[in-house]
C-alpha positions as CSV (number, residue, x, y, z in Angstrom):
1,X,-26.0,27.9,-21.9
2,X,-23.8,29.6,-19.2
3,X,-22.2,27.2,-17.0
4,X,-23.2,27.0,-13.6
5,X,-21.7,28.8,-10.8
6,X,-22.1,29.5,-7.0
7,X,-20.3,31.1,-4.6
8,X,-17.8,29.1,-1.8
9,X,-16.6,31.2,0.5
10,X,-15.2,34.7,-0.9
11,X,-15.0,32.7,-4.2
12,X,-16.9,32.1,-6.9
13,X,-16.4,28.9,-8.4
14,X,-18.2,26.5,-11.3
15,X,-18.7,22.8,-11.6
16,X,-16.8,20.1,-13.3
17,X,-19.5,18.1,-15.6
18,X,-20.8,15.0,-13.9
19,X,-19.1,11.6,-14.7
20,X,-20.6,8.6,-15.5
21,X,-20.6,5.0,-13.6
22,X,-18.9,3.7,-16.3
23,X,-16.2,6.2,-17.2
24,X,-14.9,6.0,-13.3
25,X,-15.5,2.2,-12.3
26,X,-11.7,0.8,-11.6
27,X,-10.9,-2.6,-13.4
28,X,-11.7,-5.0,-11.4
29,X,-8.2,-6.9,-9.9
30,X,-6.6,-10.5,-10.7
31,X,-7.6,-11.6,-6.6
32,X,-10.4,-9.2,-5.4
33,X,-13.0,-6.8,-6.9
34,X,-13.0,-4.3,-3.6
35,X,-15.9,-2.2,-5.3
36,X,-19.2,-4.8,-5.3
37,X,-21.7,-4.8,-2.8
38,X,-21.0,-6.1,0.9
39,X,-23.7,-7.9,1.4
40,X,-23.5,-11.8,1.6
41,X,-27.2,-12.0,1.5
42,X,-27.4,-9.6,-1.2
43,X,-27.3,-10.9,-4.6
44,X,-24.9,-8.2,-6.4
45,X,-22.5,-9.3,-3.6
46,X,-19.2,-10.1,-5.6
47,X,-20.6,-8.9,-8.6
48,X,-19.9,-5.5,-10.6
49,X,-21.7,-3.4,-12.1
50,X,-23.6,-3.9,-15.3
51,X,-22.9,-1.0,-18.2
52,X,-25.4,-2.6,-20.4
53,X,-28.6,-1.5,-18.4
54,X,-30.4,1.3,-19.9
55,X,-31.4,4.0,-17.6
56,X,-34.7,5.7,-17.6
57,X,-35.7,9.0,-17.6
58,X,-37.5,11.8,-19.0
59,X,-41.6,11.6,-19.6
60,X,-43.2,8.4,-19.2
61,X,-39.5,6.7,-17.9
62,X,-41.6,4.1,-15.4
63,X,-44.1,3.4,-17.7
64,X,-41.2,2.1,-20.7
65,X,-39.0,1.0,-18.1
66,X,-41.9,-1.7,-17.6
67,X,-42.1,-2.5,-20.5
68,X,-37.8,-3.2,-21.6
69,X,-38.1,-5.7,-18.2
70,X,-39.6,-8.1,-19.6
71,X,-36.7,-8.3,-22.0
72,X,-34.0,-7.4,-19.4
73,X,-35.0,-9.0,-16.2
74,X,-32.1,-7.2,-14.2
75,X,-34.5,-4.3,-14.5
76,X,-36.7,-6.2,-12.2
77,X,-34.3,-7.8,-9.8
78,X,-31.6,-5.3,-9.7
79,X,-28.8,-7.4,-10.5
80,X,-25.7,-5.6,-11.3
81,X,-27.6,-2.5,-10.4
82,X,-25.3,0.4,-9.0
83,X,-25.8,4.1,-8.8
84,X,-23.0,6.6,-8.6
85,X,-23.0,9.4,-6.1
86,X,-20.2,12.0,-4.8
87,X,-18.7,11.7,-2.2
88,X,-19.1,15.0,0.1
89,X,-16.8,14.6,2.9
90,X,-14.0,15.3,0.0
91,X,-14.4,18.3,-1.6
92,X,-12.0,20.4,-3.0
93,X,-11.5,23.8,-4.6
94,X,-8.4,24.3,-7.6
95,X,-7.0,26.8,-8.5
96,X,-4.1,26.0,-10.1
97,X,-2.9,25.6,-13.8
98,X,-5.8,25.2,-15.9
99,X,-7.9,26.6,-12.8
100,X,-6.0,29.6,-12.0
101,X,-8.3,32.5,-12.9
102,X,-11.4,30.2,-13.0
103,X,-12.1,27.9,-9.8
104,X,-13.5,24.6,-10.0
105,X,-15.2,22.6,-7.2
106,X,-15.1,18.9,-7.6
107,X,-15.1,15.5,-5.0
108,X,-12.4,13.8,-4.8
109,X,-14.0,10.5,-4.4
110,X,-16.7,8.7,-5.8
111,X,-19.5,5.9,-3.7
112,X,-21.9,3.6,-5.3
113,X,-25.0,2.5,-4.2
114,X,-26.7,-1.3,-4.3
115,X,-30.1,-1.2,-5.9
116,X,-30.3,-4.9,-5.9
117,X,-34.1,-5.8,-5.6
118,X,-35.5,-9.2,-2.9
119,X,-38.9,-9.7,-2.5
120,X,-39.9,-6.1,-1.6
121,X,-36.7,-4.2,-0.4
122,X,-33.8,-2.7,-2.3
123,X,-29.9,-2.8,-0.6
124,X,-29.1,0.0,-0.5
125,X,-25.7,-0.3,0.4
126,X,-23.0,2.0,-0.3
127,X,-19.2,2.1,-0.1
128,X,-16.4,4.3,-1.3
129,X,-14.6,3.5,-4.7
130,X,-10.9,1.8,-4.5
131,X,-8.5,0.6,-6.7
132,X,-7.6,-2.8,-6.7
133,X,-4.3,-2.0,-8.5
134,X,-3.0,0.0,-5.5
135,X,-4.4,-3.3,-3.4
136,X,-2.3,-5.5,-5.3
137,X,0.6,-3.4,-4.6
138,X,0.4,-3.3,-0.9
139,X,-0.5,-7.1,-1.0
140,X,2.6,-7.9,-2.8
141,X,4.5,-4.9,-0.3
142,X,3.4,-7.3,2.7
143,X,3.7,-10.5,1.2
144,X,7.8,-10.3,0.7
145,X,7.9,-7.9,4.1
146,X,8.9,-4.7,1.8
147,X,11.2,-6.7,-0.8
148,X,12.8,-8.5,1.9
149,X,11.2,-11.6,0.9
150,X,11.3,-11.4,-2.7
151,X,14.6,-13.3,-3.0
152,X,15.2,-15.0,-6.9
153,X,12.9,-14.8,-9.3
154,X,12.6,-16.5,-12.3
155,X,12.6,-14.1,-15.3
156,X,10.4,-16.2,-17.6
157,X,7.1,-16.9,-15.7
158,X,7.6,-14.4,-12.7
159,X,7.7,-17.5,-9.9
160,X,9.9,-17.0,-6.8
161,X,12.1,-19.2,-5.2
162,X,11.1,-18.5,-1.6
163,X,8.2,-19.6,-2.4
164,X,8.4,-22.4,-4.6
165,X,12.2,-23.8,-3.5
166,X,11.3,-27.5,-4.6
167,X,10.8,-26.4,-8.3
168,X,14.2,-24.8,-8.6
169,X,17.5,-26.7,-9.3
170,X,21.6,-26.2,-8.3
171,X,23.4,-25.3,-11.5
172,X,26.9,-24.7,-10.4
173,X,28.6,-21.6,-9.2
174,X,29.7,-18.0,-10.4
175,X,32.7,-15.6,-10.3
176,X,35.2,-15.9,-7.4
177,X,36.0,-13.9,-4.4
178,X,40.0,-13.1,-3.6
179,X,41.9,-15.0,-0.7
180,X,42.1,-13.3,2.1
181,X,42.2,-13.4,5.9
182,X,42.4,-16.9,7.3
183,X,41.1,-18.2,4.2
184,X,43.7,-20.1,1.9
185,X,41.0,-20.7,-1.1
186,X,38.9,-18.3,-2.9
187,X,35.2,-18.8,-2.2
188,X,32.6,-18.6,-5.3
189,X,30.8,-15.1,-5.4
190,X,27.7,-16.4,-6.8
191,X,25.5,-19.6,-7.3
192,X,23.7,-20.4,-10.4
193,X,20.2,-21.6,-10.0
194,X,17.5,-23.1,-12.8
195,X,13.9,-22.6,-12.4
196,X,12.9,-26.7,-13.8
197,X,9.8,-25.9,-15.1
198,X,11.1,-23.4,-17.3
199,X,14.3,-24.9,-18.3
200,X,15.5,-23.8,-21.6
201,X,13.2,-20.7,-21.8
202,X,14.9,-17.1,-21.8
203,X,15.4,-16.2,-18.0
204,X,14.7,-19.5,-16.5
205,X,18.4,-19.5,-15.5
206,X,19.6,-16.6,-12.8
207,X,22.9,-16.1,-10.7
208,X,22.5,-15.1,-6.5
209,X,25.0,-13.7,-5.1
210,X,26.1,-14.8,-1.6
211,X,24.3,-12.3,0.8
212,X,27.0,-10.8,3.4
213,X,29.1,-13.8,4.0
214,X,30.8,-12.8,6.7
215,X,28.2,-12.2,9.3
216,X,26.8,-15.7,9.9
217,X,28.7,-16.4,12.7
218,X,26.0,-17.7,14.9
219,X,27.2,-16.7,18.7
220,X,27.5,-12.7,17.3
221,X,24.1,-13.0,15.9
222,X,22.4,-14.5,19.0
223,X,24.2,-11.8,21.4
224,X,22.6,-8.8,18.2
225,X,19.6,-9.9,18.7
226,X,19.3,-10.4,22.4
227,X,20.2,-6.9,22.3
228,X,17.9,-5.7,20.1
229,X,15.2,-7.0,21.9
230,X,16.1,-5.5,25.0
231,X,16.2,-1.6,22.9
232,X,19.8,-1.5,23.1
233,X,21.2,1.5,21.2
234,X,23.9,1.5,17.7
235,X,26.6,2.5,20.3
236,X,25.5,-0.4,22.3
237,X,25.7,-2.3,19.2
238,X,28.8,-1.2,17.5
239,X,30.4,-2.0,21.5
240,X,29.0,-5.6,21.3
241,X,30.6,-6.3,17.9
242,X,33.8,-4.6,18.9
243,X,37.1,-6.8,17.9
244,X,38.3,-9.1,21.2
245,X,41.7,-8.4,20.6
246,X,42.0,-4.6,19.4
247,X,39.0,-3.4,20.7
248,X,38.3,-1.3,17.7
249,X,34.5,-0.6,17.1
250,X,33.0,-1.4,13.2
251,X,31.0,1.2,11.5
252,X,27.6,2.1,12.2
253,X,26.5,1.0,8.1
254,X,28.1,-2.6,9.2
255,X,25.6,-2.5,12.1
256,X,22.7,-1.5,10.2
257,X,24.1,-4.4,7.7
258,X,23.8,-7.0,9.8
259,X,20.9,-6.2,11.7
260,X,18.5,-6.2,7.8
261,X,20.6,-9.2,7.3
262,X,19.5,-10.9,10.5
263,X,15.3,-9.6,10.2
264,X,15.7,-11.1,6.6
265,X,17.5,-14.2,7.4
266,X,14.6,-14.6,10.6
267,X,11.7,-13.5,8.4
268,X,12.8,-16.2,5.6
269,X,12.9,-18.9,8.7
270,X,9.5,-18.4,10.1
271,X,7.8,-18.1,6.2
272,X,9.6,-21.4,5.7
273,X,8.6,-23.2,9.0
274,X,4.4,-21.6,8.8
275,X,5.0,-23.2,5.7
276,X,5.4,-26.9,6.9
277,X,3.3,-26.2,9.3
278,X,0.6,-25.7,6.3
279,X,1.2,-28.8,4.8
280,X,1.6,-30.8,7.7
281,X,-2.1,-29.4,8.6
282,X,-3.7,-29.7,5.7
283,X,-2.0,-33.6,4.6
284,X,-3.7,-34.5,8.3
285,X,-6.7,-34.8,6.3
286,X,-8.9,-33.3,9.5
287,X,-11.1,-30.3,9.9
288,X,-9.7,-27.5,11.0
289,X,-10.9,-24.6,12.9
290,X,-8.9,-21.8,13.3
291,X,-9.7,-19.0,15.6
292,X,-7.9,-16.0,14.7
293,X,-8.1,-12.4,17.1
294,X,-7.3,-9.0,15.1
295,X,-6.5,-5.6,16.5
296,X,-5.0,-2.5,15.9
297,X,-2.1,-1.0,17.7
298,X,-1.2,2.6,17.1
299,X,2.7,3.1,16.8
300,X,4.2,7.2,17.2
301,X,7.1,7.4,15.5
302,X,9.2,10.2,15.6
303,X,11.9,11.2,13.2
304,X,12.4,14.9,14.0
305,X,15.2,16.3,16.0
306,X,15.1,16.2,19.9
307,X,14.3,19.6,19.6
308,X,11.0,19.6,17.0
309,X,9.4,16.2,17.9
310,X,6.4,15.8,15.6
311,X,5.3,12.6,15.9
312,X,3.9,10.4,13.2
313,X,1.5,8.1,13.9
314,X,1.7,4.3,12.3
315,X,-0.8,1.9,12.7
316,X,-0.4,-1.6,12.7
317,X,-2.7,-4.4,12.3
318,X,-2.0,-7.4,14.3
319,X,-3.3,-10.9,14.3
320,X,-2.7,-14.0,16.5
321,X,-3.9,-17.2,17.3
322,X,-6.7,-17.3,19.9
323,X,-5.4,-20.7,21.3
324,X,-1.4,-20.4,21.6
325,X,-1.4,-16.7,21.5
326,X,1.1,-17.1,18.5
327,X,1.1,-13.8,16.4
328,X,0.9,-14.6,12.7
329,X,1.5,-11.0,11.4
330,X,1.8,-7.7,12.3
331,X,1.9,-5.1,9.7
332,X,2.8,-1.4,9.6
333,X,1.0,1.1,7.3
334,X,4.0,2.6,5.7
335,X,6.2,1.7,2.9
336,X,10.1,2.1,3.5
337,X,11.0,1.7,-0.5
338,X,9.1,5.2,-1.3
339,X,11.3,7.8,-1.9
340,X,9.1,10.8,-2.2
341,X,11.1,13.2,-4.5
342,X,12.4,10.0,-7.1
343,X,8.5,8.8,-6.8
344,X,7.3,12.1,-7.7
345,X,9.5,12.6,-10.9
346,X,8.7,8.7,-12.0
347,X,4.8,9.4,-11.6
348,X,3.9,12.7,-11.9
349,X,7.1,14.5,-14.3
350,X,7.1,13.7,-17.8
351,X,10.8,12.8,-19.8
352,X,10.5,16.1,-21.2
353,X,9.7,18.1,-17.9
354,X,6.0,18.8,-18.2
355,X,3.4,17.7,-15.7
356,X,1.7,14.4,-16.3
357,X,-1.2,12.1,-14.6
358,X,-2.9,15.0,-13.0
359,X,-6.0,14.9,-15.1
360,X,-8.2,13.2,-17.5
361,X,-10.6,13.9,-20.4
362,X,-13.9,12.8,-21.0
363,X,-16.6,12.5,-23.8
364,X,-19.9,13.9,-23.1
365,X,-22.8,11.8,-24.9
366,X,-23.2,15.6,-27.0
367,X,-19.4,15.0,-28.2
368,X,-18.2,17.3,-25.8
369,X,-14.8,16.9,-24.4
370,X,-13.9,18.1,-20.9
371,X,-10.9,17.2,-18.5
372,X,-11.1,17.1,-14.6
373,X,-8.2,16.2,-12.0
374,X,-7.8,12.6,-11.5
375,X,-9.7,10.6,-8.2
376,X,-7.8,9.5,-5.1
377,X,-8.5,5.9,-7.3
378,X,-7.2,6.7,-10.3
379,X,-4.0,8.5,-9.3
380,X,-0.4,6.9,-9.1
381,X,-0.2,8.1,-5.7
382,X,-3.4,7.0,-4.3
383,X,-2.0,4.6,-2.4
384,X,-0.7,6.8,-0.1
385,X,-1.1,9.8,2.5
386,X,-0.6,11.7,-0.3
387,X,-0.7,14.8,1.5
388,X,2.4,14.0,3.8
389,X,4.0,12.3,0.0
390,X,4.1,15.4,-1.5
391,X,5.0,17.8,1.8
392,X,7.5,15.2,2.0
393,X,9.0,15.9,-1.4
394,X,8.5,19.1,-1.2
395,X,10.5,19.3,2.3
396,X,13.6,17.3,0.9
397,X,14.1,20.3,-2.0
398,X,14.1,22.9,0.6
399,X,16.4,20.5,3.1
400,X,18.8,20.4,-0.5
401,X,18.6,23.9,-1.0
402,X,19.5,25.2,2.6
403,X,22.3,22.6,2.8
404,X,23.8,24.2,-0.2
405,X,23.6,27.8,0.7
406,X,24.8,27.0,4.1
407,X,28.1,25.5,3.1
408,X,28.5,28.3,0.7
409,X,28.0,30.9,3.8
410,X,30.3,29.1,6.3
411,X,33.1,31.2,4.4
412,X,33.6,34.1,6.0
413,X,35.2,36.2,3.5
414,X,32.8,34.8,0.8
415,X,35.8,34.2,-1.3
416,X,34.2,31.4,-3.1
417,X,31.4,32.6,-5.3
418,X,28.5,29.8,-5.8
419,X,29.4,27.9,-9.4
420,X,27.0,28.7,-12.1
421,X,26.2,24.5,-12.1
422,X,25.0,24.6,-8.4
423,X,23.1,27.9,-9.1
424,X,21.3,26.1,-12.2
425,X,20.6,23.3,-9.1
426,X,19.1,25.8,-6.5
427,X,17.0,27.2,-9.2
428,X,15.9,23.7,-10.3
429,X,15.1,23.0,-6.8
430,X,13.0,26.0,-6.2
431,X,11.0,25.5,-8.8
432,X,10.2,22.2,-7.9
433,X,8.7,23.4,-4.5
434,X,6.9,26.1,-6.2
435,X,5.3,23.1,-8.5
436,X,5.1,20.9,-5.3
437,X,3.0,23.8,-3.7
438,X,1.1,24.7,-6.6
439,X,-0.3,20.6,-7.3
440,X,-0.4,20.4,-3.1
441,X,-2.9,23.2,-2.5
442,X,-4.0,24.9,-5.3
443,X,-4.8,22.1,-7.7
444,X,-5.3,18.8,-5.0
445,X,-6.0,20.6,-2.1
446,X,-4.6,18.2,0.2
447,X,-5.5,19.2,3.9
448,X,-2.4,21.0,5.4
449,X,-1.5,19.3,8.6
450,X,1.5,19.3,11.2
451,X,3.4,16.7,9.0
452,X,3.7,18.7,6.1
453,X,6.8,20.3,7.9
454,X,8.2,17.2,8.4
455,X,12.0,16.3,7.9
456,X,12.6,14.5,5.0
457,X,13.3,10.7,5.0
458,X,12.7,7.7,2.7
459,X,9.1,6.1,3.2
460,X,5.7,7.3,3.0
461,X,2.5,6.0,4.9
462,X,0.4,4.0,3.0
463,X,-3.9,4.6,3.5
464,X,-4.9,2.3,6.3
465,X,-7.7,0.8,4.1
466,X,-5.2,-0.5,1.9
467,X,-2.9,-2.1,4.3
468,X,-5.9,-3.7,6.5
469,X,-7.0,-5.9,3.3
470,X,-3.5,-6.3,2.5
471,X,-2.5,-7.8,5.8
472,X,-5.9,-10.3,6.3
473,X,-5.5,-11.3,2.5
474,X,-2.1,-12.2,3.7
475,X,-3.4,-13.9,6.7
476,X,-5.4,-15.8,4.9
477,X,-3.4,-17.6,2.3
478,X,-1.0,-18.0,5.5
479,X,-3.5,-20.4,7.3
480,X,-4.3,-23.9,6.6
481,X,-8.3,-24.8,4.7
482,X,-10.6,-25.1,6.9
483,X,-12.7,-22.6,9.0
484,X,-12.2,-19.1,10.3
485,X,-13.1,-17.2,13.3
486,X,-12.4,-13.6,13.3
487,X,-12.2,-11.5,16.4
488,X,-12.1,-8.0,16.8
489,X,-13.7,-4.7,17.6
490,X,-15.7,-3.4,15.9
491,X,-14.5,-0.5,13.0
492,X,-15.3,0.6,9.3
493,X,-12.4,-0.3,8.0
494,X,-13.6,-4.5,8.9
495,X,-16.6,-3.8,7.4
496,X,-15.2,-2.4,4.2
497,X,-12.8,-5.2,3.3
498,X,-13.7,-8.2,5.0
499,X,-16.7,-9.5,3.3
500,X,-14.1,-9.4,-0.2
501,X,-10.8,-10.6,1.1
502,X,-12.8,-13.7,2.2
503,X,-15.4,-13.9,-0.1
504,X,-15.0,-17.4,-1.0
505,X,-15.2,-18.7,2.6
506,X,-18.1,-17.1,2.8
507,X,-19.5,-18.4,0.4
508,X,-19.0,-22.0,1.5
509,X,-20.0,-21.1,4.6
510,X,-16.6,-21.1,6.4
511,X,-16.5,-17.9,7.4
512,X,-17.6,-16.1,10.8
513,X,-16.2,-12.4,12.0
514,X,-17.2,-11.8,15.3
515,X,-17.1,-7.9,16.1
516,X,-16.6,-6.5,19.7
517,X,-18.7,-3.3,20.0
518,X,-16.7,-2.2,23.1
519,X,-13.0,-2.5,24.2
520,X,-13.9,-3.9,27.2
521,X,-15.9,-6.6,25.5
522,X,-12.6,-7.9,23.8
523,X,-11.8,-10.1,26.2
524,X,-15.2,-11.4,26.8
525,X,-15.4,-12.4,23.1
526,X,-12.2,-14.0,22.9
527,X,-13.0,-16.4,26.0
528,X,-16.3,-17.1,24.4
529,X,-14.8,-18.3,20.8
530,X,-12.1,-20.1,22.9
531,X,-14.4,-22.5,24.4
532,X,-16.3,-22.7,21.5
């Protein structure tokens, strides 16, 4: 049987093989299962799908699927009852690699439907596959600020210190740092610490070094960050730390030192501080009720020249406290640590230089094997805005390779030929933007947009879904037990992840998310909860 074919375009392409429910599904996560129906009132809400229910079809498929219910009553009632669909609005044509002389068309995406059954109407509900690995990564990326907050971590059960300081224990200190200035003793480079619980076990006991000793001096740190909050400059900076006496101005890498010294160092405070403020709460013994507003603000960034602004556009999600107006979190949707080119090679380049986690292979019931590109889902970079990721990488090959061949050219007399080791470079380079290109738009077919001509720079954005159920998963192991009120406008992206981050609450009825349908309703709602 000739495989089926139509015609997109001035192209004539075939189709990849359906996949199953089964075969696609993403594990469900250690805190959340994102992909389970919505619907509090429904009864598959917080529950997967069920693989073992036979499916029906063929002659006479109603008449024996009445007849297996009364052996499986999920037949009847629908529970753990999910269909698969694609998902249209991603569709995407390859032509690369395996692809190249014989197109495929494919969705990158996948929804499920609800069929869950109640007296006489189905759900119906569907949603959009996600991976809960990639939430877990962007709810640990949030929860310790980007790594700022990760501090010491004990190598045997994984527990960190900043956030469980009362189970850790002094243990004397480590190495020594040379007289010198005003000083007349050498000071200890390093402390030891002992994670109690785990006392004797491999990794349990861990040296800290002494983070940037010399820039605690409190009166320097106040003036920083009076200035920073007032958008003072790093020549503004640099003048304010200037030397009294000589005048002379520190470097602009100390300045940059001491202000991620002092967000750390302020970040660690206020964890520490919501953290008594917890306790204090919750050893009160009373009800609480917290009312909590959320909103969205949309940050353009631009890290072009002055010349060639393109802007990129963060959004951050912020809540605050209805009643004092304090602002528990605000969150950006991009991930400094990512280094596009080094995440690239890690994810997507194999140890011995060939191509890896761009596709999978599958089993056909017949015992047919087929392989189709990986989901948005099911690939490392999923987490991302993958089309600016790999642009990204892409961009900082071509930044290496003109650097290069400019300093080469700046000799006039070209008296210094190019060295057979930075040729073997440049042609490295190129053919990592041809590969770039090739996975980009003829295998992925990532929509080209103005950011794909982007300078290159450390840090990616991160797919706002992701960081919205990050930041109120967050928010809600910050707050005390009790009730929550939720205030906001209303948006898909709520609807998606709220009824899972706070699934439990809901359950126990202690749960209410109160959705603006206009921006000028805002403030209406937020007067109404108050004087709730």
């Amino acid at each position: 049987m000739s495989e089926r074919k139509r015609k997109k375009g001035s192209l004539v392409v075939k189709f990849i093989p359906q996949l199953s429910l089964e075969v696609v599904y993403p594990p469900a996560g250690s805190k959340i299962n994102l992909n389970t129906c919505a619907d509090p009132d429904c009864g598959n809400y917080g529950v997967g799908p069920d693989f073992s229910i036979p499916v029906f079809k063929g002659p006479n498929a109603a008449q024996r699927k009445l007849v297996a219910s009364t052996k499986i009553p999920a037949l009847v009632s629908g529970a753990g009852n999910y269909t698969l669909s694609a998902d249209d609005r991603n569709q995407r044509v390859s032509q690369a690699f395996e692809y190249k002389d014989d197109p495929a068309q494919w969705d990158d995406g996948r929804q499920l439907i609800c069929h869950h059954k109640k007296r006489n109407r189905t759900c119906e509900i569907s949603f959009n596959l996600l991976s809960n690995s990639h939430f877990e990564e962007e709810f640990d990326r949030l929860e310790t600020q980007s790594g700022k907050l990760e501090g010491p971590v004990c190598g045997n059960c994984g527990t960190r210190y900043l956030e469980h300081p009362e189970e850790f224990i002094f243990n004397g200190t480590h190495g020594k740092i040379p007289v010198g200035g005003n000083r007349r003793k050498p000071k200890p480079a390093a402390f030891r610490i002992i994670h109690q619980p785990c006392k004797g076990k491999p990794g349990a006991r861990l040296s800290v070094s002494l983070d940037h000793q010399n820039q605690k001096n409190q009166h320097d740190n106040v003036r920083l960050l009076r200035a920073l909050v007032n958008d003072a400059s790093i020549v503004g900076l640099r003048r304010l730390l200037a030397d009294p006496d000589t005048g002379k101005l520190c470097g602009v890498s100390r300045v940059y030192n001491r202000i991620f010294w002092l967000e750390k160092t302020l970040l660690a405070f206020e964890r520490a501080k919501l953290r008594e403020w917890k306790a204090k709460q919750e050893a009160a013994g009373e009800f609480r009720h917290m009312r909590v507003a959320h909103d969205d603000i949309m940050i353009n960034v631009n890290w072009e020249s002055r010349e060639d602004k393109r802007l990129t556009g963060l959004q951050c999600s912020v809540s605050a406290d209805i009643r004092s107006g304090y602002v528990f979190r605000m969150d950006a949707n991009f991930d400094p640590r990512v280094d596009p080119v080094q995440f690239f090679e890690e994810n997507y380049m194999s140890e011995d230089g060939e191509l890896k986690n761009l596709r999978k292979e599958y089993v056909q019931k017949s015992g047919k094997t087929f392989t189709a590109p990986l989901l948005h889902f099911q690939r490392p970079s999923g987490r991302f805005d993958e089309a600016a990721l790999f642009a990204s990488a892409e961009s900082q090959w071509r930044v290496f390779s003109s650097r290069v061949l400019k300093s080469f050219e700046a000799d006039p007399n070209n008296i210094t030929p190019i060295p057979d080791g930075v040729q073997e470079k440049l042609r490295h380079s190129l053919e990592r933007r041809q590969l770039l290109d090739e996975i980009r738009n003829g295998y992925f077919c990532f929509q080209e947009t103005n950011r794909d001509f982007r300078g290159s720079f450390n840090g990616i954005m991160v797919k706002r879904t992701y960081t919205k159920a990050a930041h109120l998963a967050c928010l809600r192991d910050m707050l005390p037990s009790g009730k929550i009120t939720l205030v906001g406008e209303q948006e898909a992206t709520m609807t998606r992840v709220v009824p899972h981050v706070f699934r439990d609450m809901i359950n126990e009825d202690l749960f209410v998310s109160v959705r603006c349908p206009r921006s000028d309703g805002v403030m209406e709602c937020l007067l109404d909860v108050h004087h709730r």
